[in-house]
N, C-alpha and C positions, 0 to 999 in steps of 0.2 A: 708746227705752229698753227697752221691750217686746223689740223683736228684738234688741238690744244682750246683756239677761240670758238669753234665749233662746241666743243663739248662745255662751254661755259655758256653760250646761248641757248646750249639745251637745257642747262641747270636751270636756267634761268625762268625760260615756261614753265618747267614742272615746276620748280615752286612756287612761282608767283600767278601760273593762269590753272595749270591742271589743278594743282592741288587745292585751290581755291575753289574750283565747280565744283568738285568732287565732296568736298567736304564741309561746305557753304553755299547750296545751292540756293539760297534765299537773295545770291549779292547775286547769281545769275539770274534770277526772277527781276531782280530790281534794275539791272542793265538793259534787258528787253523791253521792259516798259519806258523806259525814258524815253525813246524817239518815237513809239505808238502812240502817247497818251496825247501829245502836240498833232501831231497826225490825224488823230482820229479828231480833234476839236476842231482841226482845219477843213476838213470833211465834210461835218455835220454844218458849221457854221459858214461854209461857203455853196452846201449842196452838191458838194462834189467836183464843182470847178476847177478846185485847186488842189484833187488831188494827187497831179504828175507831179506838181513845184514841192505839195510836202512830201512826195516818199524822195525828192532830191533834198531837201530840207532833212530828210531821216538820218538820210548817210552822212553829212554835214557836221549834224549832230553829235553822231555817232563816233566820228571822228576826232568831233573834239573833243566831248566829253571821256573818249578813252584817253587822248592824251593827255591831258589836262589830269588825269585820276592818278596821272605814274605818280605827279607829288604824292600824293597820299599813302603810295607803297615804298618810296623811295624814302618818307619820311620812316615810317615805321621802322625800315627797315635799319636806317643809321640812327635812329632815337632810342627805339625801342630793342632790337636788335642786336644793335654796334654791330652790325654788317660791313658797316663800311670803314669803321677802325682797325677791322681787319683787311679791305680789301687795300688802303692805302697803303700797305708793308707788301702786298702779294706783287704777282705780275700782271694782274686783270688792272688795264688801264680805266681810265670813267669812259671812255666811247662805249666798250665792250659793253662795262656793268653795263650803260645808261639805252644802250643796244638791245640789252638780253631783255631788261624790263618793259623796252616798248614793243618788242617782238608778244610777248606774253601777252597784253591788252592788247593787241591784233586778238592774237588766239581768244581772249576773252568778248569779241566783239562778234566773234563768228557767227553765233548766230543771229544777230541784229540783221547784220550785210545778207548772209542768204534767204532770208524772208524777205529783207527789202530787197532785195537782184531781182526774188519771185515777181514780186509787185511790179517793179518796173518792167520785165519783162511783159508782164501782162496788160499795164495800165498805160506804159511810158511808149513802148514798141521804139526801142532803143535800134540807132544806127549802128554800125562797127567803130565810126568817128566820135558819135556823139558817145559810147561806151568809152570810147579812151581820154575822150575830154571828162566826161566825169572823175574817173580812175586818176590822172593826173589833179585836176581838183582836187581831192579825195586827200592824196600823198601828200602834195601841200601844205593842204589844212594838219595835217596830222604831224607832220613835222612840223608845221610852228606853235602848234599841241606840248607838241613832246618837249618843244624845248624849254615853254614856259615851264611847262610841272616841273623839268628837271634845278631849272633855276628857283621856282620856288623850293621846292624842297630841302636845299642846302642854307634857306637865310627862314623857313619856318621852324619854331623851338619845340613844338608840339602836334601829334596829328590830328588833335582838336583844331589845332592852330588852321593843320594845311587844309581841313574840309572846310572852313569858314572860306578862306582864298578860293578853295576847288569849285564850291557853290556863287562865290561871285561873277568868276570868272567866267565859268561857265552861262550863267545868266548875259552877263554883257556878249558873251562873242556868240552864242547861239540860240536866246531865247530873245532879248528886245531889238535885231538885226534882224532884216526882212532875210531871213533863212527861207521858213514858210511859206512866207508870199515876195511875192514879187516888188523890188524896190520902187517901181511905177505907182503904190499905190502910195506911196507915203508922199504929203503934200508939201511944195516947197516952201518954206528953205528948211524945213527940216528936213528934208535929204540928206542934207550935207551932216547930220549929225551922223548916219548912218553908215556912210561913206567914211569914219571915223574906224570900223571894225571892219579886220582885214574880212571875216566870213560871208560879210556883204559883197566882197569881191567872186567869193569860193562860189556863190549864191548866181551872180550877176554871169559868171560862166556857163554854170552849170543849166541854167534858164534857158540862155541863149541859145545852149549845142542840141534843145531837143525843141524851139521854137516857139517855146511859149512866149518869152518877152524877147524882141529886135531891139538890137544895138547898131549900132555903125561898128567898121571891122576897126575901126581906129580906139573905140570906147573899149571893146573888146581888148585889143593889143596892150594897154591903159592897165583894164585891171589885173591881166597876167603879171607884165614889168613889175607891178604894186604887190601882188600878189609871191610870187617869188623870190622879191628884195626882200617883203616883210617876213620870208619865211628862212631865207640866209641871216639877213639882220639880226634875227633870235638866235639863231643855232649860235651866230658867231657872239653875241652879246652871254646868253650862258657859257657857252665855254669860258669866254674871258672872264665874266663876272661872278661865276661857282666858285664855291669853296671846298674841293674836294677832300682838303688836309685843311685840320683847325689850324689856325690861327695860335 
């Protein structure tokens, strides 16, 4: 059984991350550039201040926008496909599929993470601690990534459909949420609109463990509880609310 779901998560990579660089390397050119291009404008337009918070912003990013992309394969794949009219007869449960596919976008995200690791180690001079509070961060974000794409992708009709969702989506939870910069600079009460998207949370951690912006350990505590509920909340909200067999 072990080697059984083993060898379905390996199917899984190679076609949906290997064989995509390999034979598309233009979707790999355009994966790299999405958390550089924000970066490099936070750079130039802050002088450089704030360039620990974007390469924490980068991985942020990086995270959601790979989770968040599974709809778009997930769609294909039962739209375009019928992948998944067969997999509803086989013994590959949806954890496994919806497993193998988010395993893949890791693997396609790889090299985003080791040029930003470079950077951070260079620019951030990361702790042992503050290294596993972002990684936890990181995981987070990424599961409650994964579980929206996967929810989307069962209730979108079209993969036209899912990149309209992928590109909103992505905009509200990682492009107008102080990813970037620091939640300090946005003035009140619009705070509170920001405090709206869980990645302000992913942000407000990740800030914290290398010092750039102070919290109280209780703020902190705060956005973890938030941060964790929002990221079970999802997981458990798709499973229950996917349609894995039509209707």
């Amino acid at each position: 059984m072990k080697t059984s779901k083993f060898s379905q998560l390996s199917a899984s990579i190679m076609a949906n991350a290997i064989y995509a660089m390999k034979n598309f390397p233009v979707m790999l050119v355009n994966t790299i550039l999405a958390p550089f291009g924000l970066l490099i404008i936070i750079f130039f337009v802050s002088h450089g201040t704030l360039l620990n918070v974007g390469i924490l912003g980068g991985f942020i990013l990086v995270m959601v926008n790979n989770g968040i992309a599974i709809q778009g394969d997930l769609t294909h794949l039962r739209n375009d496909m019928k992948l998944q009219d067969m997999l509803v007869s086989s013994p590959v449960s949806p954890a496994i599929y919806v497993a193998g596919i988010a395993l893949s976008e890791l693997v396609f995200s790889i090299p985003d993470l080791v040029v930003l690791s470079i950077l951070a180690v260079i620019f951030i001079h990361l702790s042992a601690i503050s290294a596993l509070t972002i990684a936890a961060v990181m995981l987070l974000t990424f599961m409650f990534s994964i579980s929206l794409g996967f929810f989307i992708s069962t209730i979108s009709r079209d993969v036209i459909e899912g990149w309209a969702f992928m590109g909103l989506i992505s905009m509200v939870l990682s492009t107008l949420p102080p990813v970037y910069y620091p939640i300090t600079y946005i003035p009140m009460p619009f705070r509170y609109i920001a405090y709206l998207s869980p990645t302000s949370f992913s942000a407000i951690i990740a800030q914290n463990s290398i010092g750039f912006v102070k919290f109280s350990s209780s703020f902190i505590l705060i956005s973890w509880i938030i941060l964790i509920l929002v990221s079970v909340a999802l997981i458990v909200f798709a499973i229950k609310r996917s349609r894995w067999r039509e209707e």
